[in-house]
C-alpha positions, 0 to 999 in steps of 0.5 A: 638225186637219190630222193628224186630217184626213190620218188621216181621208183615210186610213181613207177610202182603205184601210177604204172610206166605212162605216169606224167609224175614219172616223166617230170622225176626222170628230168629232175634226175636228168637236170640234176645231173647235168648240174652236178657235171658241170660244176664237176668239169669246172672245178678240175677247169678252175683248179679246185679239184685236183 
């Protein structure tokens, strides 16, 4: 999530705010961090994280 986050500030900085680049780093960062709460949320459901 941090590299997709460097390269979304990247994009922002040479392509400007309307970049398709921009766009498609901002859903990974989304999509990324949906995976990462839901295993969050399975792991306490599951009992491995405690």
């Amino acid at each position: 999530m941090l590299i997709s986050l460097a390269v979304g500030a990247g994009y922002l900085l040479r392509d400007g705010s309307s970049s398709k680049r921009l766009l498609t780093s901002l859903k990974w960062r989304i999509g990324l961090a949906a995976v990462l709460l839901l295993l969050i949320v399975y792991g306490f459901g599951s009992g491995q994280l405690t």
